[in-house]
The first five atom37 places (N, CA, C, CB, O) and aatype in JSON, in Angstrom:
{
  "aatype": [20, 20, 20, 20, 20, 20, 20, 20, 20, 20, 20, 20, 20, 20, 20, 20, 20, 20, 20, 20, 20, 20, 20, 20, 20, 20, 20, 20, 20, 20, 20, 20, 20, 20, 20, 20, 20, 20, 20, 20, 20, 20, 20, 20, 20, 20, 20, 20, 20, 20, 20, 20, 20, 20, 20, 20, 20, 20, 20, 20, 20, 20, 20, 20, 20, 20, 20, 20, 20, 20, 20, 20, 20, 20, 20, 20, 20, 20, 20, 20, 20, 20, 20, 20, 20, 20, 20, 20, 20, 20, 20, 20, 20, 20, 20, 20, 20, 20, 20, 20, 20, 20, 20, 20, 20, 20, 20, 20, 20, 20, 20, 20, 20, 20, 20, 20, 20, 20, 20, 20, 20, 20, 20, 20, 20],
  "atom_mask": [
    [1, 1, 1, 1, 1],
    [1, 1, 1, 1, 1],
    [1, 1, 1, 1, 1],
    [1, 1, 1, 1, 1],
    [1, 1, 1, 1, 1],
    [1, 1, 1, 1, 1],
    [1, 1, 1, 1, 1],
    [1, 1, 1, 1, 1],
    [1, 1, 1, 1, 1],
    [1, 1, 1, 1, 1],
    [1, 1, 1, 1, 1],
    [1, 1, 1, 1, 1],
    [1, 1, 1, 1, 1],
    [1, 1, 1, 1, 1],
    [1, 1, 1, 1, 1],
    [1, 1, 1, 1, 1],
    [1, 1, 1, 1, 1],
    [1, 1, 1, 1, 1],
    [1, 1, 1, 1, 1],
    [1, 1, 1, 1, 1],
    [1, 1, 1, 1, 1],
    [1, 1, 1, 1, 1],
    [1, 1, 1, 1, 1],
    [1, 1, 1, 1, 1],
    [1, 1, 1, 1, 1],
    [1, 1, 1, 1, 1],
    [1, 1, 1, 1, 1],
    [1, 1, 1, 1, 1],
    [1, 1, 1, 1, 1],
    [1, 1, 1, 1, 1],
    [1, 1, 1, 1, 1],
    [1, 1, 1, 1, 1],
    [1, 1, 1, 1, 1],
    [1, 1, 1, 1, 1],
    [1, 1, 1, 1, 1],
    [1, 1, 1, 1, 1],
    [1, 1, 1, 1, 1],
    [1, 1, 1, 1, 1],
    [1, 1, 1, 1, 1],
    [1, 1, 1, 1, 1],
    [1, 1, 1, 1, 1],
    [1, 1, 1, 1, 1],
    [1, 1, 1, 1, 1],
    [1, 1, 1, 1, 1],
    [1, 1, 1, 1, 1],
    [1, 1, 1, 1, 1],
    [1, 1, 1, 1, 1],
    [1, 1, 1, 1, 1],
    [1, 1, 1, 1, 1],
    [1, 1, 1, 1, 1],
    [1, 1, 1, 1, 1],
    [1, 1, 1, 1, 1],
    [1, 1, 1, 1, 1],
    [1, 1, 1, 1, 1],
    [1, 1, 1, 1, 1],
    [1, 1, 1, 1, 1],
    [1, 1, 1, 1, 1],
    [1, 1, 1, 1, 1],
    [1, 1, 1, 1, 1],
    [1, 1, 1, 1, 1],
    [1, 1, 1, 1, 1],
    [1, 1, 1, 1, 1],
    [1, 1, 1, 1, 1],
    [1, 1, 1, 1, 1],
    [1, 1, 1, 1, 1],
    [1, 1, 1, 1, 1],
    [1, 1, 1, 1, 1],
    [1, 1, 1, 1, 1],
    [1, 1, 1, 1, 1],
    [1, 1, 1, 1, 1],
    [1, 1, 1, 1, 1],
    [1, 1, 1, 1, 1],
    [1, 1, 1, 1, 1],
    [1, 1, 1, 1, 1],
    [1, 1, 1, 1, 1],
    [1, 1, 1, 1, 1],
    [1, 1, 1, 1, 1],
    [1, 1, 1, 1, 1],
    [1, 1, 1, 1, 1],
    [1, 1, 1, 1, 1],
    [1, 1, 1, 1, 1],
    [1, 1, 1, 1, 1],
    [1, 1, 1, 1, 1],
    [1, 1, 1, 1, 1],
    [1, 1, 1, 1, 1],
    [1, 1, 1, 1, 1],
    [1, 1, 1, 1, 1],
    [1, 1, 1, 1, 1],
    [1, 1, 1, 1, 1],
    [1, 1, 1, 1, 1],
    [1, 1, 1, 1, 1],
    [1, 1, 1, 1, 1],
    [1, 1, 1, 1, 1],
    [1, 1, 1, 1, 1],
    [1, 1, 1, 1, 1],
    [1, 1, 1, 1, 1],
    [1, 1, 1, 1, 1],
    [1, 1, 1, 1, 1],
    [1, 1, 1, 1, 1],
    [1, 1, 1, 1, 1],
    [1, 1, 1, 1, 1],
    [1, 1, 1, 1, 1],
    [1, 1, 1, 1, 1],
    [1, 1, 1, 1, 1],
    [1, 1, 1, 1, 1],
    [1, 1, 1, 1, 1],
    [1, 1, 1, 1, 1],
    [1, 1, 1, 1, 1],
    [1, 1, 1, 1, 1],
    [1, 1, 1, 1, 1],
    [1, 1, 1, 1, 1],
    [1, 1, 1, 1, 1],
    [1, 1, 1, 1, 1],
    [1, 1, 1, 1, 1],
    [1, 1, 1, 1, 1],
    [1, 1, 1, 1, 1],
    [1, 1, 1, 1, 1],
    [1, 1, 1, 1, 1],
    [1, 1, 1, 1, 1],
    [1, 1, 1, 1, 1],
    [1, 1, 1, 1, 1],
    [1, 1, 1, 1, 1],
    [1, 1, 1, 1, 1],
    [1, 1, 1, 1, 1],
    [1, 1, 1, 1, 1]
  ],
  "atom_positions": [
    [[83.38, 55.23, 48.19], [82.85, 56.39, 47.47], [81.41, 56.11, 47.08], [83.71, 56.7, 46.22], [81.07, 54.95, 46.85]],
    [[80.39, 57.27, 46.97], [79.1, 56.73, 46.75], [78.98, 57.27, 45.31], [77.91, 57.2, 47.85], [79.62, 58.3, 45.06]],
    [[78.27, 56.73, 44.36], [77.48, 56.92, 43.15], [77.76, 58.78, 42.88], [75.6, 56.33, 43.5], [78.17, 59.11, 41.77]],
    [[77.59, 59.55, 43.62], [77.71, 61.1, 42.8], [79.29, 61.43, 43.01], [76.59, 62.57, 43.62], [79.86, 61.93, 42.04]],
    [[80.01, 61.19, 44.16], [81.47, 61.24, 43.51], [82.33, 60.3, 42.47], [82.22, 61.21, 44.51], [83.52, 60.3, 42.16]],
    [[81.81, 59.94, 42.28], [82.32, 58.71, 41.55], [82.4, 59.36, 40.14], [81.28, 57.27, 41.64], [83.44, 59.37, 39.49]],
    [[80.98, 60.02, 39.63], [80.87, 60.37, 38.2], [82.11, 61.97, 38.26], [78.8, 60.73, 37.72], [82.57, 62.66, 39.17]],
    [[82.23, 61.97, 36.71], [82.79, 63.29, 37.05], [82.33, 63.93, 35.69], [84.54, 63.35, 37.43], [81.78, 63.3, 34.79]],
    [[82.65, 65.32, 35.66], [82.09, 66.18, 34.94], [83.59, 66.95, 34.38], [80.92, 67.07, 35.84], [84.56, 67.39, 34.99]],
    [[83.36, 66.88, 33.41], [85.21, 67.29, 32.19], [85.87, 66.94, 33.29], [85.88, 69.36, 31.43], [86.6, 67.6, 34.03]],
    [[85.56, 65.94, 33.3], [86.8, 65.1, 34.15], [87.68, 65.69, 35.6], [88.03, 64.92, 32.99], [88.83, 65.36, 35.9]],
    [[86.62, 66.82, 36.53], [86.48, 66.77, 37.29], [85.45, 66.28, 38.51], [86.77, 67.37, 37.06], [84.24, 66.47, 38.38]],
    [[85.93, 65.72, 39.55], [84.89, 65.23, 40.42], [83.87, 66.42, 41.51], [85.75, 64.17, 41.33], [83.85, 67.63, 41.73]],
    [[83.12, 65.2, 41.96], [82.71, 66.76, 42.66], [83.48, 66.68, 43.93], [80.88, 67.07, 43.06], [83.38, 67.67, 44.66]],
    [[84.41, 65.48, 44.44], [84.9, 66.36, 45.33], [85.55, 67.19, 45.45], [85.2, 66.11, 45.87], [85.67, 67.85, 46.48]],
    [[86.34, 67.41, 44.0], [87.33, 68.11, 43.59], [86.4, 69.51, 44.01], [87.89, 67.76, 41.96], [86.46, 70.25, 44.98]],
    [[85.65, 69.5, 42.97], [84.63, 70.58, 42.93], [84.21, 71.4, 44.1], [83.53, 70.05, 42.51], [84.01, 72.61, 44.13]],
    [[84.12, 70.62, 44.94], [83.66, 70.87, 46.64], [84.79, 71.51, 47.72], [83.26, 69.26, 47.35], [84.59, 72.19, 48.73]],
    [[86.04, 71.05, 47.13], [87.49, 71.99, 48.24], [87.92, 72.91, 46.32], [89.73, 70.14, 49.37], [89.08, 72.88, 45.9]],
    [[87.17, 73.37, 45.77], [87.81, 74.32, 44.94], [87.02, 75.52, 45.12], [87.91, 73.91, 43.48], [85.8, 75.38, 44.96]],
    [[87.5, 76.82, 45.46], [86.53, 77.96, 45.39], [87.62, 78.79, 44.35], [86.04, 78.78, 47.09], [88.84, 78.64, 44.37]],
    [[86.91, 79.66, 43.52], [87.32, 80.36, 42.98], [88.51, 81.59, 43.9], [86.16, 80.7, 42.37], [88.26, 82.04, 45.01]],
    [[89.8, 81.92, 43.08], [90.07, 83.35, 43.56], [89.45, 84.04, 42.61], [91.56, 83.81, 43.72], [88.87, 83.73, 41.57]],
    [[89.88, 85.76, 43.59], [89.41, 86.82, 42.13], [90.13, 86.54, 40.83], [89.8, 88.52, 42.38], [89.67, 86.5, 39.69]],
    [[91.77, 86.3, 41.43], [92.66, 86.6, 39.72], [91.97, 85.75, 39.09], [94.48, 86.23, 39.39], [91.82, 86.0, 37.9]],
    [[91.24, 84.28, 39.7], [91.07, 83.54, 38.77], [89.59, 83.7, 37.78], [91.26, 82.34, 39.43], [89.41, 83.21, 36.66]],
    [[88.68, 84.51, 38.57], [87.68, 85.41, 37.98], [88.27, 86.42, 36.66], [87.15, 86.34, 39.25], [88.19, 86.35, 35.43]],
    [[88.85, 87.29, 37.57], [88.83, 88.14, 36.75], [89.95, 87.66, 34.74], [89.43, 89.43, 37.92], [90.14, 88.15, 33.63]],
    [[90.18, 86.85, 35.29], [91.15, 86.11, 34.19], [90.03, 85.84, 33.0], [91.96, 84.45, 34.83], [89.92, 86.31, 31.87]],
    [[89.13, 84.72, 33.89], [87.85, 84.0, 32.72], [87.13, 85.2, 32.0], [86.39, 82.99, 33.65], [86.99, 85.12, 30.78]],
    [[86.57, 86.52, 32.83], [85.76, 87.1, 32.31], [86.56, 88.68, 31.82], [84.56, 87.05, 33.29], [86.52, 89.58, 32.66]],
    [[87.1, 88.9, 30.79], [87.96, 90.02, 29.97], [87.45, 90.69, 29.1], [88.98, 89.61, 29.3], [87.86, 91.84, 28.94]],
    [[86.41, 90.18, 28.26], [85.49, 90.86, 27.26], [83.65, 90.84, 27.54], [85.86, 90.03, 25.81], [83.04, 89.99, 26.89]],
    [[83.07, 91.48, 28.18], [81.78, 91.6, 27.64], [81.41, 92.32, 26.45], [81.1, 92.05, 28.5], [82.15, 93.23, 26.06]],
    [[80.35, 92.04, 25.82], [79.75, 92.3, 24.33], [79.14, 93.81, 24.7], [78.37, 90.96, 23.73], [79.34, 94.56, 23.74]],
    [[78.67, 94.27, 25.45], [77.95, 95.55, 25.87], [79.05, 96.95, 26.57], [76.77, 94.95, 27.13], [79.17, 98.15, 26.32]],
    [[79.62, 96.1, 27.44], [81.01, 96.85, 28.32], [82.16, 96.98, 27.58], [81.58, 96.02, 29.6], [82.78, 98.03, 27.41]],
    [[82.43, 95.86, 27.13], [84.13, 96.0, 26.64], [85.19, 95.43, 27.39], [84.62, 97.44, 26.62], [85.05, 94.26, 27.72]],
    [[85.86, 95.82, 27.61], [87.01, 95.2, 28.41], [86.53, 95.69, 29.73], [88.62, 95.69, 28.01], [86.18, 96.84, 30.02]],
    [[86.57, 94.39, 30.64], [86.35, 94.43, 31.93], [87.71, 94.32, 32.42], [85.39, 93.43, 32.43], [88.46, 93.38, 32.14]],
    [[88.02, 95.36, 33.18], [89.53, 95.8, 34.32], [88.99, 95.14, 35.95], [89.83, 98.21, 34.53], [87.94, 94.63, 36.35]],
    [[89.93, 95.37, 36.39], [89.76, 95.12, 37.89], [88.93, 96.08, 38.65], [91.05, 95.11, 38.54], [88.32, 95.82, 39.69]],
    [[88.99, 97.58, 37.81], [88.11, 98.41, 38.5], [86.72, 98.38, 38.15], [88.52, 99.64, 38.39], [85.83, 99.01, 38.73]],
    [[86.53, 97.22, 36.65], [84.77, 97.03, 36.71], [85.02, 97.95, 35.03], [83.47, 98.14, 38.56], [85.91, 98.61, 34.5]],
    [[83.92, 97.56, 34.77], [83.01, 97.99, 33.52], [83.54, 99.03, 32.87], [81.61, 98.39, 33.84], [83.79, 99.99, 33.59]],
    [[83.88, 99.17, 31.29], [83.38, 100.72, 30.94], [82.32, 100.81, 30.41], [84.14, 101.5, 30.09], [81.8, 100.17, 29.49]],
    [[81.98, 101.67, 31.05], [80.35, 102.2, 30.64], [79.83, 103.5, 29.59], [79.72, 102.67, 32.06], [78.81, 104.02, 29.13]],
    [[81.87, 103.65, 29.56], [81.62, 104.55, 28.44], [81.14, 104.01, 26.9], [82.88, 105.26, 28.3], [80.64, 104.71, 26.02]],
    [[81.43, 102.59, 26.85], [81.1, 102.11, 25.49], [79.26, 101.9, 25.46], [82.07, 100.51, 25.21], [78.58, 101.75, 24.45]],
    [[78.87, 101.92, 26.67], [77.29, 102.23, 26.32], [76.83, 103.22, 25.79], [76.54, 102.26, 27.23], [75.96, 102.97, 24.96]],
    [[77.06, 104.25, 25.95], [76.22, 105.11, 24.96], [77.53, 105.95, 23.87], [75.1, 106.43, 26.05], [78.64, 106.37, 24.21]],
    [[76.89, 105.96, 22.56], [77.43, 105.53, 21.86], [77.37, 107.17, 20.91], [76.86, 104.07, 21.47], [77.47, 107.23, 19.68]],
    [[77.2, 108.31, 21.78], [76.75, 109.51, 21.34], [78.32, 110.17, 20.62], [75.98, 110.44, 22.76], [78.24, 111.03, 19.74]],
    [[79.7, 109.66, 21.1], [80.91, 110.09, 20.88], [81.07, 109.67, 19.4], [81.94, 109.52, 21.89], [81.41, 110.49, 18.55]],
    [[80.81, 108.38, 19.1], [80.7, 107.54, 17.75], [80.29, 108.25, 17.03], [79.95, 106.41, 17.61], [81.08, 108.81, 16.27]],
    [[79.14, 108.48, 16.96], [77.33, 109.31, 16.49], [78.29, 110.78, 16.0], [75.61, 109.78, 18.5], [78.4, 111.08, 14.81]],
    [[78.93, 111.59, 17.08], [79.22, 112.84, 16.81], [80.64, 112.37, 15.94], [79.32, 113.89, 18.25], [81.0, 113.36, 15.29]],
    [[81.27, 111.59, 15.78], [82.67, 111.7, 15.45], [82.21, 111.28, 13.89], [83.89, 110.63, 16.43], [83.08, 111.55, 13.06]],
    [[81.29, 110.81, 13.49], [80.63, 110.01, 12.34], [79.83, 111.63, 11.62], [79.26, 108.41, 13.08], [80.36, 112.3, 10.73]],
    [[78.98, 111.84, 12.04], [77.88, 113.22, 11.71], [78.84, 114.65, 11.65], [76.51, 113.45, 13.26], [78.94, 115.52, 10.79]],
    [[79.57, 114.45, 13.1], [79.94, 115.67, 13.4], [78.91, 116.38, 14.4], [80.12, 116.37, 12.14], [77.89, 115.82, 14.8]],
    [[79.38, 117.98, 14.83], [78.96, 117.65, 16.3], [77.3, 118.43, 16.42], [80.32, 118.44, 17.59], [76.48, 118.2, 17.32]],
    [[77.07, 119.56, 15.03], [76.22, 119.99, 14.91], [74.91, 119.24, 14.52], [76.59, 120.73, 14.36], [73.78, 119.47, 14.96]],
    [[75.31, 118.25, 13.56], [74.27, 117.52, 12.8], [74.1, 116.58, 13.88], [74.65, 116.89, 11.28], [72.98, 116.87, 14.3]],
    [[74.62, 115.45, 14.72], [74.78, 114.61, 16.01], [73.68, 115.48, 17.02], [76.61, 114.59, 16.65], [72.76, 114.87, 17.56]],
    [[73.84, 116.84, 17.2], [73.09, 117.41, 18.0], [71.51, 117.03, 18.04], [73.32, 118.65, 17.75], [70.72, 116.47, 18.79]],
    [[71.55, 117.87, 16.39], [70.21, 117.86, 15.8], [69.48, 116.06, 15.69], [70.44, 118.68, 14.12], [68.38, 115.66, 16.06]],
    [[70.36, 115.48, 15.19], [69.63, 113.99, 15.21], [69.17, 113.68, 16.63], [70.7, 112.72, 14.71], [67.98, 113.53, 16.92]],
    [[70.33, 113.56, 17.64], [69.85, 113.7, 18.96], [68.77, 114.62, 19.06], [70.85, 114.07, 19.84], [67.91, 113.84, 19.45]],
    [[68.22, 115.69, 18.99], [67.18, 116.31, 19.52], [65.93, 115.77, 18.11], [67.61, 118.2, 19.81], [64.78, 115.82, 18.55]],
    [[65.96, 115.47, 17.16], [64.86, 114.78, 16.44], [64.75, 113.72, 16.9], [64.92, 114.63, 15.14], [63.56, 113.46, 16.78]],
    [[65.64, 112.24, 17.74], [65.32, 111.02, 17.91], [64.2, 111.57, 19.58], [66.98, 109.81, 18.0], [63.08, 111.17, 19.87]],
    [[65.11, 112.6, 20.36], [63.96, 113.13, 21.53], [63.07, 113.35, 21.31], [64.01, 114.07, 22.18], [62.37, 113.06, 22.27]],
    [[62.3, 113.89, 20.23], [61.68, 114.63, 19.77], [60.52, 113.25, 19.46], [62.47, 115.6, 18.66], [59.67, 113.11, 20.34]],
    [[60.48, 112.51, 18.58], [60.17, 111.27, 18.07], [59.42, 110.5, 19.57], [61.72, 110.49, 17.37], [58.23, 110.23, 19.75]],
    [[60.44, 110.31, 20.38], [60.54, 109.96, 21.43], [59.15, 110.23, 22.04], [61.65, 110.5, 21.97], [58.21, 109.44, 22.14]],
    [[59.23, 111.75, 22.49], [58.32, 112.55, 23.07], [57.23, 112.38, 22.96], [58.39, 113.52, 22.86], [56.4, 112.27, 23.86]],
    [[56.98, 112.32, 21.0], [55.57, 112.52, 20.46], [54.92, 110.56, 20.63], [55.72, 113.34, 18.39], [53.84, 110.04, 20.9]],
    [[55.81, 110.24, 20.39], [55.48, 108.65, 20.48], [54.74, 108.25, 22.01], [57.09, 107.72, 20.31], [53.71, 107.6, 22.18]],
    [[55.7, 108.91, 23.09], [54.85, 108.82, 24.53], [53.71, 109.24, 24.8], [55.35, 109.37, 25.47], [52.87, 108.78, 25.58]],
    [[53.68, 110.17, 24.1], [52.18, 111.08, 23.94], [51.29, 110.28, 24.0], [51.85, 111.91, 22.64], [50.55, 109.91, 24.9]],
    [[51.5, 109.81, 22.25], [50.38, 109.02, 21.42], [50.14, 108.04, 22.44], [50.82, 108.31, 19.88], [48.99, 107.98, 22.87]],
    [[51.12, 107.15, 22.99], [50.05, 105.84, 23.78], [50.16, 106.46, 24.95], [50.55, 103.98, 23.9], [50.12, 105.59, 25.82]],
    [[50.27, 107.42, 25.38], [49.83, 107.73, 26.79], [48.29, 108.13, 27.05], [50.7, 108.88, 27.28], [47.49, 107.8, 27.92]],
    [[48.16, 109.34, 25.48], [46.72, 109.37, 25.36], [45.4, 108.01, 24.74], [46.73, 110.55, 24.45], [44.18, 107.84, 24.85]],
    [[46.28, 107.46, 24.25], [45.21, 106.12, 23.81], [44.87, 104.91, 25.14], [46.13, 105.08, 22.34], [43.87, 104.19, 25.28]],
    [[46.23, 105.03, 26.08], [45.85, 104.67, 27.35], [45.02, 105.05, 27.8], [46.46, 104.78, 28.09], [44.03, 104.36, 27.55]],
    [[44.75, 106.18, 28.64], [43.87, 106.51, 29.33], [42.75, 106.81, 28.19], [44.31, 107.57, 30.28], [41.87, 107.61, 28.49]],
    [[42.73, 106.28, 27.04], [40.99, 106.64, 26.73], [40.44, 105.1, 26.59], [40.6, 107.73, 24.95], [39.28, 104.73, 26.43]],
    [[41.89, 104.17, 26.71], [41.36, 102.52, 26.61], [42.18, 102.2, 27.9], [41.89, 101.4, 24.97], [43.39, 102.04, 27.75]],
    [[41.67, 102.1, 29.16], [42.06, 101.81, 30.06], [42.07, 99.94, 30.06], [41.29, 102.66, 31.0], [42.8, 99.39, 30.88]],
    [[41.28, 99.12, 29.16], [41.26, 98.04, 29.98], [42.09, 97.35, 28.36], [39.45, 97.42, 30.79], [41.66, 96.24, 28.03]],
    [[42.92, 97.81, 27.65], [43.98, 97.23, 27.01], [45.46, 97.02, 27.54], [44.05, 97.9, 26.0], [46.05, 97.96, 28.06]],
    [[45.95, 95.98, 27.41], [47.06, 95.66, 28.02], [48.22, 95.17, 27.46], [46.78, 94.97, 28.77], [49.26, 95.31, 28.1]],
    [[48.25, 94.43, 26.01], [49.05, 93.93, 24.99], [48.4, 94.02, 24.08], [49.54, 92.79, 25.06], [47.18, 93.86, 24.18]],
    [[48.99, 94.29, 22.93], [48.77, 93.64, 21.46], [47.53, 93.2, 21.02], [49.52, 92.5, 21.27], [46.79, 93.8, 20.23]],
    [[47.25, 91.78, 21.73], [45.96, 91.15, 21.12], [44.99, 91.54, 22.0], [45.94, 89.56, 20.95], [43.99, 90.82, 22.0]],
    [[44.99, 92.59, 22.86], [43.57, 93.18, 23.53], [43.29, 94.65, 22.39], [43.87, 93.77, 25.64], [42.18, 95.08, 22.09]],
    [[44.73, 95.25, 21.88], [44.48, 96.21, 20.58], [43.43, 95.16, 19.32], [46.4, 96.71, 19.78], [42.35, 95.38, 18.76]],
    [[44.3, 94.14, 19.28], [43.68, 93.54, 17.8], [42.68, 93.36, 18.46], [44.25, 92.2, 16.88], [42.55, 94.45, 17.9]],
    [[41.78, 93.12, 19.11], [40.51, 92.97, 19.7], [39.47, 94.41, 19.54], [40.85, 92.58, 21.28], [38.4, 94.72, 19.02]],
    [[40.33, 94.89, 20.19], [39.88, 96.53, 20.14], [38.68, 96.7, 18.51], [41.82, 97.75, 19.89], [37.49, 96.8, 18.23]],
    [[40.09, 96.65, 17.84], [40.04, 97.02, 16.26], [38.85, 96.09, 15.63], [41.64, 96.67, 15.41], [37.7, 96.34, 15.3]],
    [[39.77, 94.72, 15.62], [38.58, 93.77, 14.87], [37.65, 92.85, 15.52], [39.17, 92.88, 13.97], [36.76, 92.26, 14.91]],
    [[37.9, 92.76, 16.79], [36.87, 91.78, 17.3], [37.99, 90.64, 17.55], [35.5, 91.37, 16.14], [39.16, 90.61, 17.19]],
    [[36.95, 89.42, 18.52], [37.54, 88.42, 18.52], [38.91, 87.98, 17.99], [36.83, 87.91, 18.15], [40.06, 87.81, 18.4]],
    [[37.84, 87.84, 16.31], [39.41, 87.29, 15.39], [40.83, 87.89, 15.36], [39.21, 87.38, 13.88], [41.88, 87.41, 14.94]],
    [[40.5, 89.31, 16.03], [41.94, 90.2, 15.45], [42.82, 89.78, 16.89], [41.69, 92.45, 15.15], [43.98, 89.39, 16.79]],
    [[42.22, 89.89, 18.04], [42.63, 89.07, 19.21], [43.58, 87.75, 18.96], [41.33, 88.61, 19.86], [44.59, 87.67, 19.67]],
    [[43.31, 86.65, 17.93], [43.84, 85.7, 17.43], [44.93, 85.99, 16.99], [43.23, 85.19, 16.69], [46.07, 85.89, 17.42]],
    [[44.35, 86.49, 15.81], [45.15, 87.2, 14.67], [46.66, 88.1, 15.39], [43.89, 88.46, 13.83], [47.77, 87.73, 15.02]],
    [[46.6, 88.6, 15.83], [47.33, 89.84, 16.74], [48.35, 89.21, 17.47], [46.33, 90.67, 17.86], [49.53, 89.47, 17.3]],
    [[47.77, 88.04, 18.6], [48.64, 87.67, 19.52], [49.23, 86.21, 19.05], [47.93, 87.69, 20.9], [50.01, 85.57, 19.76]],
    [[48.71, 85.7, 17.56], [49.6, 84.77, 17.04], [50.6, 85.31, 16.16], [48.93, 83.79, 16.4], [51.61, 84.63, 16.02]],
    [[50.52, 86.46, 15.51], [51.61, 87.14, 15.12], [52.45, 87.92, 16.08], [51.22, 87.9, 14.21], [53.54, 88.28, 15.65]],
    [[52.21, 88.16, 16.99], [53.19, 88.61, 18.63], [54.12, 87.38, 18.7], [52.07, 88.69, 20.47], [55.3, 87.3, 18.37]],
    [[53.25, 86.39, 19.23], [54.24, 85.22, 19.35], [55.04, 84.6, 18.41], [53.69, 84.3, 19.74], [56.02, 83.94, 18.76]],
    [[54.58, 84.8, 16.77], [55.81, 83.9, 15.92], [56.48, 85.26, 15.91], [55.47, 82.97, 14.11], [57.67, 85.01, 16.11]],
    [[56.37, 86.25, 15.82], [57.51, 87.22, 15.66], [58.84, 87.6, 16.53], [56.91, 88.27, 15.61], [59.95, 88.01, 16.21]],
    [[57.88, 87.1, 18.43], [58.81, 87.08, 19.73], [59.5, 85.5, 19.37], [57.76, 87.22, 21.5], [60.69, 85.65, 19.61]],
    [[59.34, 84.48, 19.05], [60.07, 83.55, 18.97], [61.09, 83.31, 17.09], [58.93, 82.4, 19.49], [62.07, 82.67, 16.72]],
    [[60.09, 84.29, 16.44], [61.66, 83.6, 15.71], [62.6, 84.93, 15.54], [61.41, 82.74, 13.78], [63.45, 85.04, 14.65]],
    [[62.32, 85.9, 16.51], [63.12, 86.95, 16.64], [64.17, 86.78, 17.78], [62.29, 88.09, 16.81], [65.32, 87.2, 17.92]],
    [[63.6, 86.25, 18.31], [64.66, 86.07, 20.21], [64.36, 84.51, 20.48], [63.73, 87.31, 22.14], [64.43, 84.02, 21.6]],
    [[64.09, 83.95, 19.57], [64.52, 81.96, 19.76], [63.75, 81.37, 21.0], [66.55, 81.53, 20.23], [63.87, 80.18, 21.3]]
  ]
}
């Protein structure tokens, strides 16, 4: 035996490893809950637990659910606007610290894209 079969990993080897292929049952066994889907079946995903508008209306009810739905569109809309028009009147901005640049100069450039980054890392690790 040479040096990499020899070691093993939770106390399987790799040759073991090497004549084992998965079946489906044995797939579909390990993976039963995703956090986004829900219960994964043999026929795949529900995708009804993604959008979450049934919740929303069963919570509000179906008139007020409407209206929130058409104010979050609404929000939506005006928000695309706004940086669609500040785009094309600042074509050569691209993130954050080319805005803080914009605004304050140099320093806000600093300023801007060192608060981007501690906020992207101690938000998402």
């Amino acid at each position: 035996m040479d040096r990499l079969s020899e070691r093993s990993i939770f106390n399987v080897t790799i040759d073991d490893m090497q004549d084992h292929s998965p079946k489906k049952e044995e797939v579909w066994e390990e993976v039963t809950h995703y956090a986004v889907f829900g219960e994964i079946s043999e026929e795949g995903p529900n995708y009804r637990n993604v959008y979450t508008l049934v919740e929303t209306d069963q919570w509000l009810g179906m008139v007020p659910g409407v209206i929130v739905l058409c104010a979050v569109a609404a929000i939506t809309t005006w928000s695309a606007y706004v940086v669609g028009t500040f785009k094309l009147r600042h074509r050569e901005i691209y993130g954050i610290d080319d805005a803080g640049a914009l605004i304050l100069g140099p320093i806000g450039r600093v300023i801007l894209a060192t608060a981007f980054c501690l906020c992207r890392c101690l938000n998402h690790g």
